[in-house]
C-alpha positions in Angstrom: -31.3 -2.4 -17.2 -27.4 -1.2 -17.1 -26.0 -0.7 -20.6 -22.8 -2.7 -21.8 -20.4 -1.7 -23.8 -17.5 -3.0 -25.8 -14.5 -1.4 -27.0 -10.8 -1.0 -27.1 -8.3 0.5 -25.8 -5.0 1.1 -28.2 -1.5 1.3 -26.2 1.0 1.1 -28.8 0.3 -1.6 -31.7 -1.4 -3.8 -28.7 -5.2 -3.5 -28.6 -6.7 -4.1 -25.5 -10.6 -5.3 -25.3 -12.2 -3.4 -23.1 -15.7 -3.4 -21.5 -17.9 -0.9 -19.4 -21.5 -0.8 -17.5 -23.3 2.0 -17.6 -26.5 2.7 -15.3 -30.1 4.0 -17.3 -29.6 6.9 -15.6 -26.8 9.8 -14.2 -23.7 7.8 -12.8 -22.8 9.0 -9.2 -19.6 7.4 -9.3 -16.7 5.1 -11.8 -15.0 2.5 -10.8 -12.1 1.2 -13.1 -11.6 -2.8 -12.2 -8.7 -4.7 -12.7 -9.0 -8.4 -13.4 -6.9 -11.4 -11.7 -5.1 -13.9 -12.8 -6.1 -15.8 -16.3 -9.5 -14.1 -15.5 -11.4 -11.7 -17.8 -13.8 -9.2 -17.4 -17.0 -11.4 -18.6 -16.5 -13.4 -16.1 -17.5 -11.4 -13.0 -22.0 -12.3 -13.3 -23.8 -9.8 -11.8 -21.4 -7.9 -9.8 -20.7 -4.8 -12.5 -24.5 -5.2 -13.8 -25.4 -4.6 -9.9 -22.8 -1.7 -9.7 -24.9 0.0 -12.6 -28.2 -0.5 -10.8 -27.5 1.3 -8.1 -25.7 4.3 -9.9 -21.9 2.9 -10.3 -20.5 2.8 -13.9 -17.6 0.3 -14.1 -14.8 0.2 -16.7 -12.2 -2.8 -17.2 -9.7 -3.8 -19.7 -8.8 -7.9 -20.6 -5.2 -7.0 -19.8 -2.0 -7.7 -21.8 -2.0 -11.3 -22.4 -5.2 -12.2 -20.8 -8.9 -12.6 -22.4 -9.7 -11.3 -25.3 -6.5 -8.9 -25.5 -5.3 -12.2 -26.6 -5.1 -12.3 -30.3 -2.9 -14.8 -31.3 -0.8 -17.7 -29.2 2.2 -16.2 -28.7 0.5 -13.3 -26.6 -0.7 -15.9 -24.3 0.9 -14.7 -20.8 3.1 -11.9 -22.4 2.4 -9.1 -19.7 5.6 -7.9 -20.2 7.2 -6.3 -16.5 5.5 -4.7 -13.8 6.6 -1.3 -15.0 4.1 -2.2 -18.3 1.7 -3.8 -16.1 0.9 -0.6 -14.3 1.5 1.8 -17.2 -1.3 -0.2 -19.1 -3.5 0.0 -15.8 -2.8 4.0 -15.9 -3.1 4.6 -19.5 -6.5 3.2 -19.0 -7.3 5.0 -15.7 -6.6 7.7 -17.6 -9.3 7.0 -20.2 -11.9 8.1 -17.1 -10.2 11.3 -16.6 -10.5 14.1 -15.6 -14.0 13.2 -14.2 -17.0 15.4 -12.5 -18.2 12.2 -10.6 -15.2 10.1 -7.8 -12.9 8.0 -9.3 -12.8 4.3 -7.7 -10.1 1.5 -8.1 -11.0 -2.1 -7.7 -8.5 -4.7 -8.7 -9.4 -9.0 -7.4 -6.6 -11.3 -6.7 -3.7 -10.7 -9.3 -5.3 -7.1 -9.8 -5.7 -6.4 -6.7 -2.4 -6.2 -6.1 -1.5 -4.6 -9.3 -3.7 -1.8 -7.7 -1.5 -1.6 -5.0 1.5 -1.4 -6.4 0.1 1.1 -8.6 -1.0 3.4 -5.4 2.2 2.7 -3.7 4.6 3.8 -7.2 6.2 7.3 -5.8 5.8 7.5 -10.6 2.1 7.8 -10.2 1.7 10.0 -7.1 0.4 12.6 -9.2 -2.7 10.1 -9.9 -4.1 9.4 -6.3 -5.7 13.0 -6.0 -7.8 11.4 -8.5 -9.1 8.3 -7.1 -11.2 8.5 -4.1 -11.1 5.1 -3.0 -9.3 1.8 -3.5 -11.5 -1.5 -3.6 -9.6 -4.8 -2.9 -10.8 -8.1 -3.5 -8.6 -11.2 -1.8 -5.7 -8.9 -2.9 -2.5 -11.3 -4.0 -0.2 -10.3 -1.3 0.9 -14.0 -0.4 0.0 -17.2 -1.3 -2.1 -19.0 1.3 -0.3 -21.2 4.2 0.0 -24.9 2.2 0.3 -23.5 -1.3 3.6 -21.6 -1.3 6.3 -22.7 -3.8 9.5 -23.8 -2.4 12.1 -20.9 -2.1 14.0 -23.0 -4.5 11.5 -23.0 -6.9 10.9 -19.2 -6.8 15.0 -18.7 -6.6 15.2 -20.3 -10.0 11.9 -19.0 -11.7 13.4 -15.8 -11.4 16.7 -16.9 -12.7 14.7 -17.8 -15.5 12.4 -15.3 -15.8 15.8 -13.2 -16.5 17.2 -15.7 -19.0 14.0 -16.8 -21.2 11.5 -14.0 -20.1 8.6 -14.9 -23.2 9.4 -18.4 -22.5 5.6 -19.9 -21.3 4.9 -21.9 -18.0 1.4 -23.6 -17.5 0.3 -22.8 -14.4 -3.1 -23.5 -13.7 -5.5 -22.6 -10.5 -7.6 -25.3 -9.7 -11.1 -24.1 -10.0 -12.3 -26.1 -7.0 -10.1 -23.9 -5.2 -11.5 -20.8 -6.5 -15.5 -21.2 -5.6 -17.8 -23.4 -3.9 -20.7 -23.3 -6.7 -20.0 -26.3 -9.0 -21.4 -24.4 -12.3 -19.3 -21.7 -11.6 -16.3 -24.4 -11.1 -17.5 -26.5 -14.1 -17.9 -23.0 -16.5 -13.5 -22.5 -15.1 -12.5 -25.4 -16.5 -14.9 -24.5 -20.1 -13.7 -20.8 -21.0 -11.0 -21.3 -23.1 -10.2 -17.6 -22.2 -8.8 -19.3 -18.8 -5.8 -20.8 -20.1 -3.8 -20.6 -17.2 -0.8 -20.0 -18.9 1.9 -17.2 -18.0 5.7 -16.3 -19.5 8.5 -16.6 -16.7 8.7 -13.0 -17.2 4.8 -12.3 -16.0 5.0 -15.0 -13.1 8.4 -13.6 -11.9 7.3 -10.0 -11.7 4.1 -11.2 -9.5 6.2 -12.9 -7.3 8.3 -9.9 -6.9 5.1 -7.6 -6.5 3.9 -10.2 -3.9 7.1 -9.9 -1.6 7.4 -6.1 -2.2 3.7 -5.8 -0.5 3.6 -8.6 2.4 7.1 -7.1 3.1 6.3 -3.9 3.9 8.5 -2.9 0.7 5.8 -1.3 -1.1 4.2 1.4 0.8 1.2 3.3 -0.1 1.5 7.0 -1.8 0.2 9.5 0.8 -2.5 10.9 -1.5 -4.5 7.6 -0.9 -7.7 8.3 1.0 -9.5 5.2 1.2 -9.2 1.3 1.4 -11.9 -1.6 1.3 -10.2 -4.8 1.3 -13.1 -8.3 1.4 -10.9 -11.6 1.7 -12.6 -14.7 2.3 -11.5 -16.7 5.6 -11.0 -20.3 3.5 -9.5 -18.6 0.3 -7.4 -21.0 -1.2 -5.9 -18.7 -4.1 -4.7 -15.9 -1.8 -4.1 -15.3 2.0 -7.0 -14.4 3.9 -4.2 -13.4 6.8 -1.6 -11.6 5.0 -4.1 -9.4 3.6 -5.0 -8.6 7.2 -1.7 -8.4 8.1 -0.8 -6.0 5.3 -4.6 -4.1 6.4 -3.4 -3.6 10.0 -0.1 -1.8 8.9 -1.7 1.0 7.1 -2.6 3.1 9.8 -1.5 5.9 7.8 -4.8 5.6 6.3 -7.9 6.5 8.0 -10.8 5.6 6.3 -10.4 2.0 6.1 -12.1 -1.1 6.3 -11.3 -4.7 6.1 -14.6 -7.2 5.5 -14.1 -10.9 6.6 -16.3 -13.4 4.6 -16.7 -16.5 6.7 -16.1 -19.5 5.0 -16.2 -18.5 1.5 -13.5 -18.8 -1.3 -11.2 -16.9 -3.6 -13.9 -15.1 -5.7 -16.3 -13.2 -3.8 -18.2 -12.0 -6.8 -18.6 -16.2 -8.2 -18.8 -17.5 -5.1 -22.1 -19.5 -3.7 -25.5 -17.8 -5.7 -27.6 -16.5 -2.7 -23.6 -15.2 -1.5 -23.0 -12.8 -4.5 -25.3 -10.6 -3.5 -24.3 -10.0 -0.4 -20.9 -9.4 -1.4 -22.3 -6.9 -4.1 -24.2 -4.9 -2.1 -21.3 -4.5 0.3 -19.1 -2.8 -2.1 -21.7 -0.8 -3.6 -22.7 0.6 -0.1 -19.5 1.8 0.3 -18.7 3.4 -2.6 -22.1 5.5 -2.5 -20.9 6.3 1.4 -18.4 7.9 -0.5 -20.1 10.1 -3.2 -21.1 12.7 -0.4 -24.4 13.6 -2.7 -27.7 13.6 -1.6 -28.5 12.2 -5.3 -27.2 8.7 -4.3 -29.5 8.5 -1.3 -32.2 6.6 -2.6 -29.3 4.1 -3.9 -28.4 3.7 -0.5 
């Protein structure tokens, strides 16, 4: 059985909770994962404990006003700008580093474009000699077609995000949206860990990371070697075809693979039971394509 761990990470006077899965025996590769949207990291079942199984320790954070990092009301939301958002992502990745065994990034939804906003920072360039892959899970590039706010609405949440940036703004994801199993739906709407709530500041600065990447505007170091992006086709939190849109443009890239899910939802990893697994085992397979040692064979 993987081992789990808890912890913290200290940046500053903010301590962020932090969790890792370790495998029973020699890891053959890391993967630091970056959580979405008023998500946590104990709410992804048996995606890391699979990781571990097969070899794959996985390290995460509860981000900056997310999870357990939350310790009081106020901190509810309070990411702070993107330029702190991906500093706290690198000050963690760093927490791995240097390493004998590859480096993976994985980031779902929210995260997963964090992650690529993080490869694509000309600040962190230095970094992507590090990581040997980047794992994307329906990636918030866009919202999908039927959910976008009006242009007014984005205009002025920006405005505002300016004027009163700690200011907070309820705005929840319907969890029927999210997943098709209804205890994974029902358990959404229990964790009060969820709460759905961001400051204008947070929610302006993913709208801005949202339109630097389906707009071409944010465009990938040329130290990244790898890409896996899995979207679902009926996603309702993200879109299934900007993210394919944004997949096709990197032909800078070579090793690269998009993975269509047919039919499912937003979270891969919590979608339909006998789904998960499927979705695990794809990740894992390509990660340990990656290790390039004959040790991971039998993982294979």
């Amino acid at each position: 059985m993987p081992t789990e761990i808890e912890g913290t990470h200290q940046i500053g006077d903010i301590s962020l909770y932090t969790k890792s899965w370790k495998p029973d025996g020699p890891a053959v590769a890391k993967v630091i994962f970056i959580h979405g949207f008023s998500d946590h990291m104990n709410r992804y079942y048996e995606f890391f404990p699979t990781l571990a199984s097969r070899g794959i320790e996985v390290h995460g954070f509860d981000q900056r006003g997310w999870g357990r990092s939350v310790h009081n009301p106020s901190q509810k939301g309070l990411t702070g700008p993107t330029s702190l958002v991906i500093s706290d992502i690198v000050s963690f990745i760093k927490t791995q580093l240097p390493s004998t065994i590859p480096v993976f990034v994985m980031g779902h939804s929210m995260g997963g474009g964090e992650a690529l906003i993080l490869a694509s920072d000309p600040q962190y360039a230095d970094l992507m000699k590090d990581i040997r892959g980047w794992i994307l899970e329906a990636p918030f590039i866009a919202f999908p077609k039927g959910f976008e706010p009006s242009s007014v609405t984005v205009f002025f949440g920006r405005l505002a995000g300016k004027l009163l940036p700690h200011m907070h703004r309820y705005s929840p994801l319907p969890p029927e949206n999210l997943t098709r199993d209804p205890e994974v739906v029902q358990s959404l709407k229990d964790d009060k860990l969820c709460h759905d709530t961001g400051t204008l500041e947070g929610l302006s600065g993913m709208l801005d990371r949202t339109e630097h990447l389906n707009k071409g505007i944010a465009k990938l170091n040329p130290g990244v070697k790898s890409i896996w992006l899995g979207h679902g086709t009926e996603d309702k939190g993200t879109s299934y075809e900007e993210s394919k849109k944004w997949f096709d443009r990197q032909t800078q890239v070579e090793d690269k693979e998009f993975k269509s899910y047919e039919g499912w939802y937003h979270q891969l990893h919590a979608d339909l039971p006998q789904d998960r697994p499927v979705f695990a085992k794809d990740v894992g397979d390509w990660i340990l394509a990656r290790v390039g040692d004959s040790a991971v064979k039998s993982k294979l």
